[in-house]
C-alpha positions in Angstrom: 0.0 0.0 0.0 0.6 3.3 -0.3 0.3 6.8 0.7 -1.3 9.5 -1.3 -2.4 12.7 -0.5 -5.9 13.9 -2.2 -6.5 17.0 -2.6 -10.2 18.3 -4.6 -12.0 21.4 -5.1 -15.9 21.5 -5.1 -18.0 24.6 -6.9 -18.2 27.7 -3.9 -21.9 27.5 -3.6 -22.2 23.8 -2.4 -23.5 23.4 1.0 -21.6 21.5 3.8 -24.0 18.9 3.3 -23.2 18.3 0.2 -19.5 18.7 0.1 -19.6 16.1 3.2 -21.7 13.8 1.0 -18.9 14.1 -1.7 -16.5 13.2 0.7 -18.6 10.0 1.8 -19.0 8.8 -1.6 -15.1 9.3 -2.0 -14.1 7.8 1.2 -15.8 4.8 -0.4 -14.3 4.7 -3.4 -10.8 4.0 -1.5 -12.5 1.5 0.8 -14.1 0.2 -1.8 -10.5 -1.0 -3.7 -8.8 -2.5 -0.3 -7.3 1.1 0.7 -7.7 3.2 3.8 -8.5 6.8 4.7 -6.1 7.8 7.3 -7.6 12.0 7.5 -10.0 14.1 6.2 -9.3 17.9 6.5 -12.3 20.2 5.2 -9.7 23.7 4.3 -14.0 25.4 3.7 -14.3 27.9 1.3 -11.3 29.4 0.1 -10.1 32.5 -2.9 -8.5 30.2 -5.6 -5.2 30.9 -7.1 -6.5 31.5 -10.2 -10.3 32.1 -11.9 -11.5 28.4 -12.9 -14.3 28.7 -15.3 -16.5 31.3 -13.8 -15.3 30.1 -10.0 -13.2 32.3 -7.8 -13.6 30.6 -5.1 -14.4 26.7 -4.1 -14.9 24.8 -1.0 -11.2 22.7 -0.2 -11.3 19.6 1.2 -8.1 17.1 1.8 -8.0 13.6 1.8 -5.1 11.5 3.2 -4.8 8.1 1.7 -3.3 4.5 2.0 -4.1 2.1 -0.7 -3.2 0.9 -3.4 -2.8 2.6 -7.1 -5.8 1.1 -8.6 -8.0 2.9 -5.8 -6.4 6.1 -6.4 -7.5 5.2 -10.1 -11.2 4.8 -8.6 -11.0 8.1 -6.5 -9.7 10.3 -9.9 -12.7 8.8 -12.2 -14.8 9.7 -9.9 -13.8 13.3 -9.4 -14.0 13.4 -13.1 -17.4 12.3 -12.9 -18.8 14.4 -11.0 -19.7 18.1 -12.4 -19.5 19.8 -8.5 -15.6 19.2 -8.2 -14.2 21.8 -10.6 -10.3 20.8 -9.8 -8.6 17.6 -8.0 -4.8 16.7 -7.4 -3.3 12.9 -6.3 0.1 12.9 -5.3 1.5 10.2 -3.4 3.6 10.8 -0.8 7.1 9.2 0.9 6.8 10.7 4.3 4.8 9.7 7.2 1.3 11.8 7.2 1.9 14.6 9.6 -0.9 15.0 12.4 -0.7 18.3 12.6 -2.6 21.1 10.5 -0.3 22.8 7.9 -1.5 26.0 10.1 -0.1 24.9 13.2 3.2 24.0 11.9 6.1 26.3 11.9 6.6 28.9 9.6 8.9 28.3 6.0 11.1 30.3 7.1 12.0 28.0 10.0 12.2 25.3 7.3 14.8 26.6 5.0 18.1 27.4 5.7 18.9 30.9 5.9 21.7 32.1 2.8 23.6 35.5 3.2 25.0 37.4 0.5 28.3 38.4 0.7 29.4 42.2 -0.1 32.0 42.0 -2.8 
């Protein structure tokens, strides 16, 4: 198995309701081919990066996965499928899945190294 991070985008004026039902129906789809769902962290509506269509904003929602590739396979068709999720993203990921929010971890500038510039 492995470890995928699932990130989709749903239209700005579904309900909680329905995102959550979205979710549901996804959660089964990596259940459904012998994976887990290790978290589920509903990011709400958001501004996007960029206009998508006639969206500007969309309701975030991020899955973390274990299974294997042919459920990740599932999950994609299935955000295809549906007309509500206007973007989606699948990596998979090497590292442990972190249990904290990306939020309450430090800053990136505590995460890089720090260069100087030398005066010539």
């Amino acid at each position: 198995m492995v470890n995928y991070e699932s990130i989709f985008i749903a239209e700005p004026n579904a309900s909680d309701d329905e995102v959550a039902a979205f979710t549901k129906g996804f959660e089964e789809a990596v259940t459904g081919g012998s994976g887990t769902v290790l978290k589920v962290e509903k990011w709400g509506k958001r501004r996007l990066a960029y206009r998508i269509g006639r969206h500007e904003d969309g309701n975030y929602t991020l899955l973390y996965l274990n299974c294997p590739p042919a459920a990740v396979k599932e999950l994609e068709r299935r955000y295809r499928m549906n007309d509500r999720i206007i973007k989606y993203l699948t990596v998979r990921v090497d590292e442990n899945i972190p249990d904290t929010k990306p939020t309450e971890a430090g800053t990136a500038s505590e995460d890089r190294p720090v260069e100087t510039l030398e005066a010539e």
